[in-house]
N, C-alpha and C positions, 0 to 999 in steps of 0.2 A: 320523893326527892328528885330535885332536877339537875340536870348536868349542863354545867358550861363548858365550851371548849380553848382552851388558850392555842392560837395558833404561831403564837411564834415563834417555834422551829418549824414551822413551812420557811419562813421568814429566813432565817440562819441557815436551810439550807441552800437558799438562793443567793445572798450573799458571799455565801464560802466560795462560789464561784463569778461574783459580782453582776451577774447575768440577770433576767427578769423571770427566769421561770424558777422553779413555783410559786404561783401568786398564791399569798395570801389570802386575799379578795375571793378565786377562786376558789380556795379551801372551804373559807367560811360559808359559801351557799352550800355544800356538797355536805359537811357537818350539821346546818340545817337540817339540809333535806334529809337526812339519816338520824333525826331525832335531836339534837341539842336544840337546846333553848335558850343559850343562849353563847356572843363569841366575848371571848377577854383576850384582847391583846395590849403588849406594853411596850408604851412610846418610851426606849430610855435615852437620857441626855448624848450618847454616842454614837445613835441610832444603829447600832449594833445586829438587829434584824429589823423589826419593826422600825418603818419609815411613815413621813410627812401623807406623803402621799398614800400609803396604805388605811391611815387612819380614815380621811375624809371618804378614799372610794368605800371603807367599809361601811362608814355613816349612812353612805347612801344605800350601801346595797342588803344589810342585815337588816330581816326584818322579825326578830324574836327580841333580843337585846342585847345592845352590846355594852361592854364593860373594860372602858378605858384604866388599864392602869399607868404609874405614873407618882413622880418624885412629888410633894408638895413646896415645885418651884414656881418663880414669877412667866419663864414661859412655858411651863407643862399647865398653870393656869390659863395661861392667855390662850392657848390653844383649843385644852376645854371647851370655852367660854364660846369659842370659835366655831367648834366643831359640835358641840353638845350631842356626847353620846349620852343612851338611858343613867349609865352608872357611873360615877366615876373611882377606884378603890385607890386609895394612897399607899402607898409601899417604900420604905425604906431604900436607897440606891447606893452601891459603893459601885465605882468605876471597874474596880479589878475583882470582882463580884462573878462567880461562870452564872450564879442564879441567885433568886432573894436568900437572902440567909438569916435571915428573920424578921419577927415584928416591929412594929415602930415602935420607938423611943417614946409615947406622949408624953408623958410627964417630965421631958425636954423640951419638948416645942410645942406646949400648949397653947398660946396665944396664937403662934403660927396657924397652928390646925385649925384653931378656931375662923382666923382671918379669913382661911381658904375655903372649909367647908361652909362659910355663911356666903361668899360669893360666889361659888359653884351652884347653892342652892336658890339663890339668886336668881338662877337660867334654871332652875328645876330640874338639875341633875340632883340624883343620889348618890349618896357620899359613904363607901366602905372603909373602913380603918382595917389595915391587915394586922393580926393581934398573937403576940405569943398567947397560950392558954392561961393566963393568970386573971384572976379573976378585978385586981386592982384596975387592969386594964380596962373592963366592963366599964367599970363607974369612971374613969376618964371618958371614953369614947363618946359616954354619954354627955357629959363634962362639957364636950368642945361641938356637940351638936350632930354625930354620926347619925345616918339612919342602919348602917348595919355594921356586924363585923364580920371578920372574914378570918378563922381560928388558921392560928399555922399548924400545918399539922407534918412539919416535916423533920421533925426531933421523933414523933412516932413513927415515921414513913423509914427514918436511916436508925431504927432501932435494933440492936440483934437479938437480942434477947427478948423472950416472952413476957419476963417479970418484966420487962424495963417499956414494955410497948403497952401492958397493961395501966403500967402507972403515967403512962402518955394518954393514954385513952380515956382512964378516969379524969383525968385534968382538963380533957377535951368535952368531955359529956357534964362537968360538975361547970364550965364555964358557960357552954352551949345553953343550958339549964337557967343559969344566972340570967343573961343575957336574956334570952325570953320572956324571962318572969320581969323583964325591964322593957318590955318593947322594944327591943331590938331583933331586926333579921336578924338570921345567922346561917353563915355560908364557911364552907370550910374549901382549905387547899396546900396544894404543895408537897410533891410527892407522893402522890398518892395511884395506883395502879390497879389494876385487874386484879390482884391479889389481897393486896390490904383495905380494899372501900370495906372490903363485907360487914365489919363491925361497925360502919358508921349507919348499917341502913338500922342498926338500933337505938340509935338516938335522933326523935321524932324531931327536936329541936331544927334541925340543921337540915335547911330546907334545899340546900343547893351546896354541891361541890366543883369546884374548879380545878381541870384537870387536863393538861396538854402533854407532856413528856414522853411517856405511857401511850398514851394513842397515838403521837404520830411516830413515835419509836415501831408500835403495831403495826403501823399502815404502809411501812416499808415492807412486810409483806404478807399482807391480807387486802391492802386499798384504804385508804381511809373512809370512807362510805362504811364498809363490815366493820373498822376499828371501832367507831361513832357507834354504830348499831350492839355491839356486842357488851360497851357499856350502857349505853340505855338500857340494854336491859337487867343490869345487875343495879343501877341506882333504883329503876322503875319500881322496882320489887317492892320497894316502900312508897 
């Protein structure tokens, strides 16, 4: 299993004080070099942490892959198109939103998705759908032309109960499953920490998790270099 890193709370905490330190940009070599394979950051319409200029210098300077997320609007397209990171995942965006809060709607804006992922693929970007665990969901994503999904997994992640995280988990693994058996990636995310991955290193499906909160939450005091490294090696294991 491989690990992505989402950096943007480096992002947010530069911001809170509107200043230029900590980069971003800088993060994501250091995350590298301490094992990830790859960085995800998300451009949102209020550029809220991640900015303009974050995106392209990280274009340039990641060299594992990077994984644009991102509304399916007319300028989160045009920018893509502009920028052509490896990946591009589409994500739901509410304004007053502190983080994603769930999967997309497809069978709302089919056409949409469609439009967008056939001219993203267009520049040879890859196209994630971020997906609650429903397996309907599957046969859309395929539907409008994904090359992967990307399972939410943060109804499991905010679960208290064991029965209630188990019945998240089977929905996660019965989709993960689906999904394969269709040619689709499958990547999971959201909410997800040093704690809760361990049962995902059992389902072979799910080739990659994306996971920022948690490590740079860690690397406030360990460094983020040891944060990076300490999950590598619990995804590594599979």
């Amino acid at each position: 299993m491989k690990l992505a890193v989402n950096i943007d709370h480096i992002a947010t905490l530069r911001e809170a004080r509107g200043e230029i330190e900590p980069d971003p940009v800088i993060a994501a070599g250091i995350c590298e070099l301490a094992g990830a394979e790859g960085i995800v950051c998300h451009l949102r319409e209020d550029r809220r942490h991640i900015n303009d200029r974050d995106v392209r210098l990280l274009r340039e300077v990641v060299k594992t892959k990077l994984d644009l997320e991102m509304a399916a609007t007319d300028e989160m397209v045009k920018i893509a198109c502009e920028v052509l990171p490896d990946l591009v995942t589409l994500v739901p965006e509410n304004r007053k939103e502190l983080t994603t809060e769930g999967g997309l709607n497809i069978a709302s804006m089919k056409d949409r998705l469609t439009d967008v992922i056939s001219e993203l693929s267009e520049k040879e970007i890859f196209v994630s759908l971020f997906i609650d665990p429903d397996p309907k969901n599957v046969d859309l994503a395929l539907e409008v032309g994904a090359d992967i999904i990307e399972i939410h997994t943060g109804k499991y992640a905010n679960s208290v109960s064991e029965d209630a995280q188990i019945q998240e988990l089977s929905k996660i693994g019965s989709v993960a499953r689906m999904a394969s058996e269709m040619d689709l990636i499958v990547t999971a995310g959201h909410g997800l920490n040093y704690f809760n991955i361990f049962p995902f290193l059992n389902i072979p499906e799910i080739r990659e998790v994306s996971i920022g909160h948690s490590i740079i939450s860690k690397a406030v005091y360990v460094g983020l270099q040891k944060a990076v490294e300490d999950m590598v090696k619990i995804v590594s294991k599979f």
